[in-house]
N, C-alpha and C positions, 0 to 999 in steps of 0.2 A: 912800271906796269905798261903792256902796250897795247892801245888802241886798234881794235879791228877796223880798216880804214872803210868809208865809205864803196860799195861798189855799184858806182853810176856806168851804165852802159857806153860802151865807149860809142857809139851813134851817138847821143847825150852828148857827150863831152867836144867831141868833133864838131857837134853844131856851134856849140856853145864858146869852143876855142877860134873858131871861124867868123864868129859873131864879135868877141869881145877880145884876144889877143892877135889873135892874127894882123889883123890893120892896126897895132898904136904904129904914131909914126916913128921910123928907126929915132931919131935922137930922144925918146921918151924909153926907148926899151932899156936905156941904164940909168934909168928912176927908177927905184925900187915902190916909193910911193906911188909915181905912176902905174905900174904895172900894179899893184896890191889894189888901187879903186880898182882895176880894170877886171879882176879876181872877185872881189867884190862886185861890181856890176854883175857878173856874169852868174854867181851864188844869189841873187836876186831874182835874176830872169828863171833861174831854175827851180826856188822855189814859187812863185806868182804864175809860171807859164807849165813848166815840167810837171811839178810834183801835182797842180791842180786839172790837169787834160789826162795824166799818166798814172794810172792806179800802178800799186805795188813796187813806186821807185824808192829808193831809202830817202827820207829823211835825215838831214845834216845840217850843222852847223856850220859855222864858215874855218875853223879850223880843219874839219875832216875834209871840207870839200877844198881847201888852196892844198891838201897832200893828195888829192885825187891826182888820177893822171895827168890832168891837166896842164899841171907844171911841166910833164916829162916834151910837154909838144911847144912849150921858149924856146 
């Protein structure tokens, strides 16, 4: 059965990949654990900062939100 993926605005996602992938330092980018907090941190700030200033953004969990695009921009 497949999940309709979250659709966070990609402005959303750009911040937020700007914020929290963007700068790990390169010898952390081939930690998987590394990068997954850094995914995590980032599913944090979006729900405590995003989802509470931004009416009518979806709601997710941290599954739908590490298949957002956000992966496609490692």
């Amino acid at each position: 059965m497949e999940t309709k993926r979250a659709e966070i605005p990609s402005s959303v996602l750009d911040d937020l990949c700007s914020r929290f992938i963007l700068h790990i330092p390169s010898e952390e980018r081939d930690n998987a654990i590394r990068v997954c907090f850094q995914i995590e941190l980032a599913h944090w700030f979006y729900l405590d900062f995003y989802m509470q200033n931004t009416p009518g953004l979806p709601q997710c969990g941290i599954r739908d939100f590490a298949k957002a695009d956000i992966l496609l921009l490692l």
